[in-house]
C-alpha positions in Angstrom: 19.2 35.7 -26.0 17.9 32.0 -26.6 20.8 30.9 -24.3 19.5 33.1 -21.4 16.2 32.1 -21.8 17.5 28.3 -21.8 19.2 28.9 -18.9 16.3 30.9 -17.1 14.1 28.1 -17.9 16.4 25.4 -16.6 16.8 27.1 -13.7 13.1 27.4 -12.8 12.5 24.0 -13.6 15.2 22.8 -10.9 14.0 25.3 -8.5 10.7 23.5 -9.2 12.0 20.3 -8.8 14.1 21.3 -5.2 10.5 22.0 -4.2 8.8 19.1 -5.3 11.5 16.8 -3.4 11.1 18.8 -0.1 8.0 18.4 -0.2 8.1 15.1 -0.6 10.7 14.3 2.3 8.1 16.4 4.4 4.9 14.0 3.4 6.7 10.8 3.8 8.3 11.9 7.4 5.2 13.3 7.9 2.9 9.8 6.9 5.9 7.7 8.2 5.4 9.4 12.1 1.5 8.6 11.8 1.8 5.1 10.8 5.0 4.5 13.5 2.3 5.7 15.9 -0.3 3.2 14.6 1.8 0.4 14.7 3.0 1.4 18.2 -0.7 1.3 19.4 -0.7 -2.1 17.9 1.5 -3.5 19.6 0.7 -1.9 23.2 -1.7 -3.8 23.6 -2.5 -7.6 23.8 -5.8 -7.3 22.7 -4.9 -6.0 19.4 -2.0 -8.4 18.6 -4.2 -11.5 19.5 -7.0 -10.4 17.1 -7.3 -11.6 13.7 -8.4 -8.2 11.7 -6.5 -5.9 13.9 -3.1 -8.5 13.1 -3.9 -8.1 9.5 -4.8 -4.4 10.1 -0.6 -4.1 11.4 0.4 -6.2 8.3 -0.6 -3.2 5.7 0.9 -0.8 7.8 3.9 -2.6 8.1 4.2 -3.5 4.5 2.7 0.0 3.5 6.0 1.8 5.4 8.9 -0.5 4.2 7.0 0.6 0.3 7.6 4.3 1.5 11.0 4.2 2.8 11.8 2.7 -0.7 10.1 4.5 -3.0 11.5 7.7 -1.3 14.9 6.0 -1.3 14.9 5.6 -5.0 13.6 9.3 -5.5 16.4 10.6 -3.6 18.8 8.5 -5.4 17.8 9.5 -9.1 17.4 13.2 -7.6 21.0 13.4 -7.0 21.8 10.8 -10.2 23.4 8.2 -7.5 24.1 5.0 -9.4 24.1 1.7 -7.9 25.4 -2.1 -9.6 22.5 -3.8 -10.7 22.1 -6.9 -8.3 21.7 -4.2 -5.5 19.1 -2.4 -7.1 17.3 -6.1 -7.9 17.1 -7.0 -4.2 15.0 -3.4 -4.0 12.9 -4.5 -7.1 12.4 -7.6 -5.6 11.4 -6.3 -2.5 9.1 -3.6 -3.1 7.1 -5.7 -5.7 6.2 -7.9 -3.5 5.0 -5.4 -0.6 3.4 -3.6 -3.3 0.8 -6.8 -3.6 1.3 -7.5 0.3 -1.2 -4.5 1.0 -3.9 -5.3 -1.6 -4.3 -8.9 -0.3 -4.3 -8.4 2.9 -6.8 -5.8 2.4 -8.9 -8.5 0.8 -8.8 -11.0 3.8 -9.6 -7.9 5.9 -12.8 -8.0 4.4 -13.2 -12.4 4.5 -12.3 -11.5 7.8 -15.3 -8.8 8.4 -17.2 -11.7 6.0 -17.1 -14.2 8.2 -17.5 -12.3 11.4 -20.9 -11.2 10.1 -22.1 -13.7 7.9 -20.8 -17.0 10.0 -20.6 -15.1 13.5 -20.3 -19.0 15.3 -17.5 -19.9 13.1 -15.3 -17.0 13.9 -13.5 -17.1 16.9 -12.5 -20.7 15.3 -11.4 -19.8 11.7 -10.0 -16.1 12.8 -8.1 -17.0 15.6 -4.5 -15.8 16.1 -3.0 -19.0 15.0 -4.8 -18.6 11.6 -4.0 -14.9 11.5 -0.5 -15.6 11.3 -1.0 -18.3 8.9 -3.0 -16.1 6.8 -0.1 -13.7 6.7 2.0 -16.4 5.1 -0.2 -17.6 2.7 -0.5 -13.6 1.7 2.9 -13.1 1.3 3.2 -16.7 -0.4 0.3 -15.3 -3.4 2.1 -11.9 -3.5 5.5 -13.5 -4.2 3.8 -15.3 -7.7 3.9 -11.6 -9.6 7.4 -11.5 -8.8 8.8 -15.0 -9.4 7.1 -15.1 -13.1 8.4 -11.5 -13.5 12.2 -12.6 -12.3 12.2 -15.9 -14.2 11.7 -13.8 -17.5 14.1 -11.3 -16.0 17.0 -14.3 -15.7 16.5 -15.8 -18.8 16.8 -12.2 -21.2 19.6 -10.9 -19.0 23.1 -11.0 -19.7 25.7 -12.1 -16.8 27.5 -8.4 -17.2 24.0 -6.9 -16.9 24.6 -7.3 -12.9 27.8 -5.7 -12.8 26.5 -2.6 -14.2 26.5 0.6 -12.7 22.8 2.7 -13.2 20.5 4.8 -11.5 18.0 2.3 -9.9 14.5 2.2 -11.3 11.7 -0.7 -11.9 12.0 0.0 -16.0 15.5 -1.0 -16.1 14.0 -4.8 -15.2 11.9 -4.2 -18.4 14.5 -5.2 -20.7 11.6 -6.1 -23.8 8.3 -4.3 -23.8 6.1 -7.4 -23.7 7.5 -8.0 -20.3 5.7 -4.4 -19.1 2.6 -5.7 -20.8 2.5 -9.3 -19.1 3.4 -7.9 -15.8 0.8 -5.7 -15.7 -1.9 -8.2 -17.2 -0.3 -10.2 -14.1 -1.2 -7.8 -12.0 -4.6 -7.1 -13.3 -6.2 -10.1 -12.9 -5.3 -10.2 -9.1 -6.8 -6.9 -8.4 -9.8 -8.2 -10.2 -10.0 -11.3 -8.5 -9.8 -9.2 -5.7 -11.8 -6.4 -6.3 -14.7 -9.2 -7.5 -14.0 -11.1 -3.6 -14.8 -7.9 -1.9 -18.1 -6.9 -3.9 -19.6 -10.8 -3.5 -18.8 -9.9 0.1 -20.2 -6.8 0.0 -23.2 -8.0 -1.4 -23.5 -10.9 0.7 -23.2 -8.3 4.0 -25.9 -6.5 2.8 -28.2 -9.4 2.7 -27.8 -10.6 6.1 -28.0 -6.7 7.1 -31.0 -6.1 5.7 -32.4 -9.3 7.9 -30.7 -8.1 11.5 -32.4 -6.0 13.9 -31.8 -4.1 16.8 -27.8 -3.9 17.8 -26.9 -6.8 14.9 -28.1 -4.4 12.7 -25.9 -1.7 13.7 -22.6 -3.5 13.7 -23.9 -5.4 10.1 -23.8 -1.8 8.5 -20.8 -0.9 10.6 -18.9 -3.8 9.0 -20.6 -3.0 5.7 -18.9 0.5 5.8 -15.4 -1.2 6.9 -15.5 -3.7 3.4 -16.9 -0.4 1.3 -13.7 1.4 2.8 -11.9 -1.7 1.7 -13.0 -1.2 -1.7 -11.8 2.1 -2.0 -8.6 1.3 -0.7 -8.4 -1.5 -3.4 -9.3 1.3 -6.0 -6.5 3.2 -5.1 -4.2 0.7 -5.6 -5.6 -0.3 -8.8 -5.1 2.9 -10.4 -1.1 3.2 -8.9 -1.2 0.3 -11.6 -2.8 2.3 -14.5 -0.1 5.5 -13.5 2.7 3.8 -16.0 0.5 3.4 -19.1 -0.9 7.0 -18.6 2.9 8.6 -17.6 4.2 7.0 -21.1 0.9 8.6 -23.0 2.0 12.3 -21.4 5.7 11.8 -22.2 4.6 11.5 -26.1 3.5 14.7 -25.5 4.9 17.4 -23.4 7.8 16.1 -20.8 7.1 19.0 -18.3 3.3 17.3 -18.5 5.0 14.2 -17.7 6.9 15.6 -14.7 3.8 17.1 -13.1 1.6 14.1 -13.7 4.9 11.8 -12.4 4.8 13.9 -9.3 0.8 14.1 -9.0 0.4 10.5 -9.2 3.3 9.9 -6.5 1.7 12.3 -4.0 -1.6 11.2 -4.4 -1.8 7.4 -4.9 1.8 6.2 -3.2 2.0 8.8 -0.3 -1.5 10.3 0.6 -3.1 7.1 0.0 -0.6 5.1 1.9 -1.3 6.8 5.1 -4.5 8.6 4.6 -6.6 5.2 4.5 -5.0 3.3 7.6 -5.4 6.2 9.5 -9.3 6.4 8.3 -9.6 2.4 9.3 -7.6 3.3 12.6 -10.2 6.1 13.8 -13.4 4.5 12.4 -12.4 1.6 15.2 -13.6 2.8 18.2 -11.5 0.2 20.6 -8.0 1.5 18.4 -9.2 4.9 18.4 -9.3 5.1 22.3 -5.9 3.3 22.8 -4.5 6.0 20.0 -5.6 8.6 21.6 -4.4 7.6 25.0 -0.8 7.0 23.4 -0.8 10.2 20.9 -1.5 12.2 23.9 0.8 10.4 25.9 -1.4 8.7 28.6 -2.8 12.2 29.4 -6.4 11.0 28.2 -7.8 8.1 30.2 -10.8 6.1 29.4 -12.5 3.6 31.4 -13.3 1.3 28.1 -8.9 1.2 28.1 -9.5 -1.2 30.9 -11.2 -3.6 29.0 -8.8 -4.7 26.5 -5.6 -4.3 28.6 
């Protein structure tokens, strides 16, 4: 009788699990279609990909697709308990800690960007042109690299040469070979989202200011912009807790490890997929100029709109 019920139970919980991963490869082909289509807007029109925060704006949705294709590639790989040698997996750990800072950051010079714009509106077109969007992203990728490198250089120095050649199912916790190193990269990573999160409020607060002095159509766009760095803020947030989903996944796993698979699969739909795609497509709709062209190109040209003419 106990080995029925064991084998009822084991049965539900893969049926469960089948589910789960449908699901999943539904959302992410789902989120990957509506950012494809964003980033196709972008880059229909030369308006867009000559302007500063719409440049950046293509840089998170870039960077937040090539962390989707991953993360679902390694959920389809321990799904099905593929194995891969060690080096390979690396270059995937490599990559997607990087890109998983590459969003963040650039969502913080999204708001300098709005920043300047409003507060220093004669500097702008000279310190947000296209040349210095561009550099910008390098100097974003080159800050989002640092995590990594100090992570990797403690990496190198505990691993053993036959670590590399071993066969495992790919994960980030098989880099953690001591558990300092979790604790270190994840102060690491701390202190950049509040360095971060600390750049956006003084902005915040410095937006408000000169809002609360405009008048007439200044005032409207000020709190417009103010809006845009508060929906920065959240975005930010969102990231920020993806951080704080390890500590709280080990907690539940000393508990109940069914717990630990719902709040696993919880945390991956809600603050890797939803918020991955929800929030771009938020900033892509608030925008009225993106908005139009999105519309023209979702419906394929069948809506027209005299304002399209404009930034052709």
């Amino acid at each position: 009788m106990a080995d029925n019920n064991s084998l009822v139970g084991g049965q539900a919980l893969m049926r469960k699990l089948n589910d789960r991963v449908i699901l999943v490869q539904v959302l992410v082909t789902l989120f990957l279609c509506i950012n494809f289509l964003l980033i196709t807007t972008f880059f229909m029109k030369h308006f867009f990909y000559t302007t500063m925060r719409y440049i950046l704006f293509a840089n998170t949705l870039l960077s937040d697709c090539l962390i989707l294709i991953l993360t679902n590639t390694l959920l389809i790989m321990s799904y099905f308990r593929f194995t891969t040698q060690t080096w390979l997996c690396l270059i995937v750990f490599i990559v997607s800690s990087l890109y998983n800072f590459v969003t963040p950051v650039t969502l913080t010079t999204m708001t300098l960007e709005r920043f300047v714009a409003i507060c220093m509106p004669l500097r702008h077109a000279e310190l947000c042109s296209t040349r210095s969007a561009l550099q910008c992203i390098l100097i974003i990728h080159g800050l989002s690299s640092i995590p990594c490198i100090v992570f990797l250089s403690i990496f190198f120095a505990s691993a053993t040469h036959s670590f590399y050649t071993q066969n495992r199912i790919c994960s980030v916790e098989l880099f953690t070979i001591h558990r300092w190193q979790g604790h270190l990269r994840s102060a690491i990573s701390q202190l950049y989202f509040l360095i971060m999160f600390i750049t956006i409020v003084i902005s915040y607060i410095k937006i408000i200011k000169v809002a609360k002095a405009a008048s007439g159509e200044n005032k409207k766009s000020t709190w417009k912009g103010l809006r845009t760095v508060a929906l920065h803020a959240f975005q930010l947030l969102l990231c920020l807790i993806q951080l704080w989903c390890p500590f709280i996944e080990a907690a539940v796993l000393q508990i109940d490890l069914m717990l630990y698979t719902d709040v696993r699969y919880f945390n991956y739909i809600t603050f890797y997929l939803a918020s991955r795609c929800l929030s771009p497509l938020i900033y892509g709709l608030r925008d009225d100029k993106f908005f139009l062209a999105l519309k023209y190109y979702a419906l394929c040209g069948l809506y027209k709109n005299k304002s399209l003419a404009f930034f052709t």
